[in-house]
Structure formats: C-alpha cells, structure tokens
C-alpha positions as CSV (number, residue, x, y, z in Angstrom):
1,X,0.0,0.0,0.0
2,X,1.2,3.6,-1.1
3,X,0.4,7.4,0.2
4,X,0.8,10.5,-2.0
5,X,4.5,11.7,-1.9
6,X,2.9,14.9,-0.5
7,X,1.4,13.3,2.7
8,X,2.7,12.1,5.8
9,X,1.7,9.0,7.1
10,X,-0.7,9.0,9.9
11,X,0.7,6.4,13.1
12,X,-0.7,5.5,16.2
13,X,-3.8,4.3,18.2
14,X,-5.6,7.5,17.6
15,X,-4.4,10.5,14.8
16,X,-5.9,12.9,13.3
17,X,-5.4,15.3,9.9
18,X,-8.1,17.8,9.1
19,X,-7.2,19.8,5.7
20,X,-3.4,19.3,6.3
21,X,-3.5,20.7,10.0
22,X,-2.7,17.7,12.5
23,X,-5.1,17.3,15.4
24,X,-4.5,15.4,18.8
25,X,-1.0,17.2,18.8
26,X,0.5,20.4,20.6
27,X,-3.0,22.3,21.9
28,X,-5.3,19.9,19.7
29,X,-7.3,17.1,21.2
30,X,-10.0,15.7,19.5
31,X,-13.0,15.1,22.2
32,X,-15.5,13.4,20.6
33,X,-16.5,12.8,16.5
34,X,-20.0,11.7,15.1
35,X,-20.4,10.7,11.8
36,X,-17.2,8.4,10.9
37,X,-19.6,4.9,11.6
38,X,-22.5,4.0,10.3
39,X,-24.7,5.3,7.0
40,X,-27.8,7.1,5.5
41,X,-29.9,5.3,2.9
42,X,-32.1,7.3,0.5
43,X,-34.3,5.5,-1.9
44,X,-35.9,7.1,-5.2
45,X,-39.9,7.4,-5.0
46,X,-40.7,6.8,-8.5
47,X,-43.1,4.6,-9.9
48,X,-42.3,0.8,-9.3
49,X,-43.8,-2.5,-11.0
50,X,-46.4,-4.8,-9.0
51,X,-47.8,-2.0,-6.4
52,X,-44.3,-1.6,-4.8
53,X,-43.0,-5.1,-5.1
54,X,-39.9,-3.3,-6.9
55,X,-38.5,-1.0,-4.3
56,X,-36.8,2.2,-5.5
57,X,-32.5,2.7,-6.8
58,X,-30.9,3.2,-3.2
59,X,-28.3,5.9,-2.6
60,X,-25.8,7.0,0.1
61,X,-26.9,10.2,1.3
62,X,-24.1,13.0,2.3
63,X,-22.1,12.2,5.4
64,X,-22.5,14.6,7.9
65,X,-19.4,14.5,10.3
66,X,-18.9,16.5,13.7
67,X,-16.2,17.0,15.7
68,X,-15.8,18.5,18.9
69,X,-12.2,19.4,19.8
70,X,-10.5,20.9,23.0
71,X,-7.7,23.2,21.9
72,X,-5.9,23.9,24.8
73,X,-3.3,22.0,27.4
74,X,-4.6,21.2,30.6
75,X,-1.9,21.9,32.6
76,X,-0.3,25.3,31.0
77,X,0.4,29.2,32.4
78,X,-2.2,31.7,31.6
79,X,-0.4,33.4,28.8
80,X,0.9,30.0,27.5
81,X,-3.6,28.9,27.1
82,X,-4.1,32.7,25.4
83,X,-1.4,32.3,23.0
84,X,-3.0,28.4,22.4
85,X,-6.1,29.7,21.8
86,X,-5.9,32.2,19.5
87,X,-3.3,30.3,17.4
88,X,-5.5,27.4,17.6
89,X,-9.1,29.7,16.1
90,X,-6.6,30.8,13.3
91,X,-5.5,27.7,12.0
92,X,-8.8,25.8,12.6
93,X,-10.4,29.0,10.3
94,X,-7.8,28.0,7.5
95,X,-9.0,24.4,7.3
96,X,-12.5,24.9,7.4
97,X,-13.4,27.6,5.7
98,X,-14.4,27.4,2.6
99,X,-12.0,27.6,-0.9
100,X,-12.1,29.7,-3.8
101,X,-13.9,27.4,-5.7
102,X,-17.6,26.7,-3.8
103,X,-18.9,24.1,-6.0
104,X,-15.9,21.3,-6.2
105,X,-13.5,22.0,-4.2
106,X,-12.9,19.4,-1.1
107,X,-10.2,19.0,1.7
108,X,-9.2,15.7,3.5
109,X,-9.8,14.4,6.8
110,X,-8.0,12.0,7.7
111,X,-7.6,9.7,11.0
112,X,-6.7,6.0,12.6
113,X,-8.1,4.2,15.1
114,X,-6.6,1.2,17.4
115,X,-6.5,-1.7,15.4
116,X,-7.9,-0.6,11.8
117,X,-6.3,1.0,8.5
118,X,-5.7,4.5,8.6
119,X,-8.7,6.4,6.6
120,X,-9.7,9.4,4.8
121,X,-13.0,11.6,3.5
122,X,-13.1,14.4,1.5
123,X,-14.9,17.0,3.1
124,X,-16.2,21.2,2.5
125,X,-17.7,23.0,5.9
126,X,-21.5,22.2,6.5
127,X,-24.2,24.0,5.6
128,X,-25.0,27.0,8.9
129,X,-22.2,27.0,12.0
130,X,-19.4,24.7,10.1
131,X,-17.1,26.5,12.9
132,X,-18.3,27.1,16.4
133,X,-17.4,28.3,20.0
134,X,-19.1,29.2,23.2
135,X,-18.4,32.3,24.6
136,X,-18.3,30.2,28.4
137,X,-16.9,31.6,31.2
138,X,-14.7,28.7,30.8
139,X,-13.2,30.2,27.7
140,X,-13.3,34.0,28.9
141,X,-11.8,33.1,32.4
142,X,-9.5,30.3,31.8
143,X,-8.8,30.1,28.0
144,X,-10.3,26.6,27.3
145,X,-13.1,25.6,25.4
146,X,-14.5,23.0,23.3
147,X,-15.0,24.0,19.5
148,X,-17.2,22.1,17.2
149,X,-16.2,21.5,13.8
150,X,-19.6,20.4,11.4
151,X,-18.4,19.4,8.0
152,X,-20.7,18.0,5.1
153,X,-18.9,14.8,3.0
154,X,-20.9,14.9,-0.6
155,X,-19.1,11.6,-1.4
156,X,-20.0,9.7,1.7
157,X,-17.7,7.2,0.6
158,X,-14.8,6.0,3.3
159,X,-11.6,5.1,1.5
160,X,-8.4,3.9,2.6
161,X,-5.7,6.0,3.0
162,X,-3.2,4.3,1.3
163,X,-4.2,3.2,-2.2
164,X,-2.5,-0.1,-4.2
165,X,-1.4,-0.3,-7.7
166,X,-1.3,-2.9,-10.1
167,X,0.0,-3.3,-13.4
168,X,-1.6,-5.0,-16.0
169,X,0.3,-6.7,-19.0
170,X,-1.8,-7.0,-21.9
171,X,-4.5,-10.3,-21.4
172,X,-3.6,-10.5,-17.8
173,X,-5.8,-11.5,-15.0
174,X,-4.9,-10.3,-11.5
175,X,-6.7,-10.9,-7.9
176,X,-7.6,-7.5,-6.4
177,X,-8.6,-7.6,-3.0
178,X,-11.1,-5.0,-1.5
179,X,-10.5,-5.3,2.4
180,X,-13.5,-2.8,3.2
181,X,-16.8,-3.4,3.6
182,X,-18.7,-1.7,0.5
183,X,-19.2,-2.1,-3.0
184,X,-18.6,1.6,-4.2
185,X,-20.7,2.5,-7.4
186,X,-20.1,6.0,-7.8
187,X,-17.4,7.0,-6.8
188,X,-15.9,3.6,-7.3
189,X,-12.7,2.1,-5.6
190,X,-10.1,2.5,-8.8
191,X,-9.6,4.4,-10.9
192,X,-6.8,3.8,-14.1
193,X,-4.0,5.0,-16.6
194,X,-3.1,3.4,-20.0
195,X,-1.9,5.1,-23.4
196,X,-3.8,2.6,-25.9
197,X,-7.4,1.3,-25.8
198,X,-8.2,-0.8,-22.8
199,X,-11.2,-3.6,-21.9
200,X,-11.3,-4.2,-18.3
201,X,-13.9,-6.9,-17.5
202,X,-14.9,-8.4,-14.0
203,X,-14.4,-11.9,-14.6
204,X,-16.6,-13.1,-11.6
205,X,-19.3,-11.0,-12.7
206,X,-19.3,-11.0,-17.2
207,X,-21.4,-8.5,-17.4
208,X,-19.0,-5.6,-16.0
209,X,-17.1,-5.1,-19.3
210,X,-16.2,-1.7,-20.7
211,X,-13.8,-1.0,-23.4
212,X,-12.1,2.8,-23.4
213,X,-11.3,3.6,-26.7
214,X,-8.0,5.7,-27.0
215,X,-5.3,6.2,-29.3
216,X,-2.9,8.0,-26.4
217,X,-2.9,8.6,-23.7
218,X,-5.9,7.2,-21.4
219,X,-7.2,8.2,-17.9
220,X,-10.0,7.6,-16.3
221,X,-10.9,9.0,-12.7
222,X,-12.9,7.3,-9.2
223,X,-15.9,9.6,-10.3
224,X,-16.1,7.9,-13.9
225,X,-14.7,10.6,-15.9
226,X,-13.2,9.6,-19.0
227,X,-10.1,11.5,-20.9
228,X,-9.0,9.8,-23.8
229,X,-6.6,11.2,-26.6
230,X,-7.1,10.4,-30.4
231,X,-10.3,9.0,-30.5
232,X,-14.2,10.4,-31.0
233,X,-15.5,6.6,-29.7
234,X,-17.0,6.7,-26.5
235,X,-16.6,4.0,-24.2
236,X,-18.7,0.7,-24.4
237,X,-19.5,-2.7,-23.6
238,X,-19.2,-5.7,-25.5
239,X,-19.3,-5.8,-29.0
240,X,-20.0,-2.2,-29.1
241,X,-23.2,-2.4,-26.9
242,X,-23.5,1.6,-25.6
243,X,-24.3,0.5,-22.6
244,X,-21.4,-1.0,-20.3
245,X,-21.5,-1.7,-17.1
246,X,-18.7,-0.4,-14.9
247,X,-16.3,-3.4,-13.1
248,X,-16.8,-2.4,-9.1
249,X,-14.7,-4.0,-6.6
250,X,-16.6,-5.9,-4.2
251,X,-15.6,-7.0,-0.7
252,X,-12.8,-10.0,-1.3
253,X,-11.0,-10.8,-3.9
254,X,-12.1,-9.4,-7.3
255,X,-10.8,-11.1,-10.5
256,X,-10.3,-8.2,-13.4
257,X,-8.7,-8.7,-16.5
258,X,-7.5,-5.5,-18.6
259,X,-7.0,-6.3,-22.6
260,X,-4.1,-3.7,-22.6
261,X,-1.1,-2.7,-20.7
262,X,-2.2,-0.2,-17.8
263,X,-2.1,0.5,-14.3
264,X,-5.4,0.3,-12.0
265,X,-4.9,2.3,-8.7
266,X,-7.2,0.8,-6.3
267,X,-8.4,1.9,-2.4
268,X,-10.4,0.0,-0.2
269,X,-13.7,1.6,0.4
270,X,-15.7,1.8,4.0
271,X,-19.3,2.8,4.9
C-alpha cells in the first residue's frame, strides 16, 4: 500500500489530519467525533412494477461528520492557554473555511483508530455554524473551550488512505482484493491510466465489461470521468453495446482482467 508523496503518514492508536493541519498534537485534542460509523440510505420514490413489489434505486446520502475538539493544554500558564487559543481559532479557520472554488472544491480528513487502516474523507464546511465556540466563562476566564467542527462529506464514501497499484500486462488476469466493507458504485474504488485502448472486464461477474477507446494517452478517474486522446468513440461494452456496465470491486478478492497494458490504482472503500 502507497500514500501521495505529499502526505505524511498518519501512526498510532488514535491521529488525526483535518485539511493538512494535524489534530491530537500540541494544543489539539479531539474530544469526541459523530459521523465516521455507520450510514444514510435514501431510496428514489418513482413509480415501481407490481404496487411496490420493486422497491426504489438506493443511494448514500451526504455524510455529515462532527467534531468537537479541545484546543488547549490542561496543565499550562495563563499566557501560554491565550497564545493556544488564539493560534488554535486561526489555523482551525484556515481548514474549514471554505476555498475559492464553492462548488468542487474538497479538503481531507483523515484519521486512525486502534486496530484498523488508517482512513480518509473528503470534506467542505457544512451548511450554517461549520465553525463554532461558546463564549463560556470557561473560555473567557480560563482560555479553554470546546470547539465544534460540522463538516458535510458529498461523497460519503470512506476510503483507505493508502491506495495499491497494479500493473496490468496485456490479457492478464490479476486478484484485487477490496479489504473494506462496501461495494462503491459511484465513486468507485479505482480508478486507471493506459496510453492505448483498454477492456477491463470483472471476470466473476461478465457483465461488467467496458472498453475505453483511445489512441494515447488514457485516464480515467474514481468519479467515472473519461479522458481519452485520439479518438471520437465513446466507451462501451461488449461488442460495441452503448451501454457497459462499470467493473466495481466488491468485498474480497475481485478477479479483473485488462485487454491492454495499464495501471489500475485501487483503495479500499468503507461505509
């Protein structure tokens, strides 16, 4: 398993990284979070076959995720918790406010827990108070408070935060293991880089077979966004059938076969 070159790996029982800025270091300890287990099912209300016999397509909905940190020492001089704070409200406003770009634009959390990978979300501030802090006597007196953090995760999708690649010769079958517990859809748990045409097919399951035409240079992202060079064809299934299915990585061992050289970066993926 690999991380970005630009990221730092994340050790220990319990760590933290919100948008770069470590937490559970120096002032920073994380007090509780909400939001990292468990999920939110939303299911389409169109009309079904047979009076509801045929339920509706099931999504994730958005991840909400809270945390509630305490940003100063416990056992520190007066002007050593005024300095904490106010370093500590600066640098949390960095991180969570929003970027430049208000539609796209994401930042990571990442953390570990005792016993389990180390994980990540991508995340923008929540809708209303993303950054909040009482105004206690606690915090006037003494310099200590709690601050709550609300952030809204679009793609509710936990990945791992260390990603695997394998390279494909051309025909070759190889084992790819997704050690999470979903099947992601969309976003999906790859994503891949060639510079010819490539089939990738799900052996275990035939019908996930899609062809990327491409004369170059190929990529083709987690969220299922295709840049090909050299070509007008769109992608398809077999025999030219315009509508593929896209091979998703179950739980276990996944058996996918690639018709061309290329290199399919894989995470596993959490709910």
């Amino acid at each position: 398993m690999t991380l970005e070159d630009e990221l730092d790996p994340l050790t220990g029982d319990l760590n933290w990284s919100l948008g770069g800025l470590r937490l559970g270091e120096g002032a920073y300890r994380v007090v509780t979070d909400e939001g990292l287990e468990g999920f939110e099912i939303e299911t389409e209300d169109g009309d079904t076959a047979g009076d509801g016999a045929e339920p509706g397509y099931q999504r994730l909905a958005p991840r909400a995720v809270t945390l509630t940190l305490n940003v100063v020492p416990p056992a520190a001089s007066d002007a050593v918790r005024k300095a904490a704070m106010s370093v500590a409200m600066h640098d949390l406003a960095l991180v969570i406010n929003p970027l430049e770009d208000r539609i796209n634009a994401r930042r990571m959390l990442r953390w570990t827990r005792a016993g389990e990978p180390a994980k990540r979300l991508y995340y923008r501030p929540a809708n209303g108070q993303a950054l909040a802090i009482a105004g206690t006597q606690r915090r006037l007196q003494y310099h200590d408070a709690d601050i709550v953090v609300r952030l809204e995760c679009a793609d509710p999708i936990i990945v791992s935060d260390e990603y695997e690649d394998f390279e494909f010769a051309a025909g070759e079958t190889i084992p790819i293991t997704n050690a999470g517990t979903l099947t992601a859809v969309l976003p999906t748990a790859w994503e891949l880089t060639g510079d010819t045409t490539v089939r990738l097919q799900h052996l275990d399951h035939p019908r996930e077979d899609i062809t990327f035409p491409s004369w170059a240079d190929l990529t083709v992202s987690r969220t299922l966004e295709i840049v090909a060079l050299g070509t007008y064809n769109i992608a398809h299934g077999p025999g030219n059938n315009p509508f593929p299915l896209w091979p998703v990585l179950r739980p276990g061992v996944n058996n996918i076969k690639a018709s061309a050289a290329c290199t399919l970066r894989k995470w596993d993926t959490f709910t």
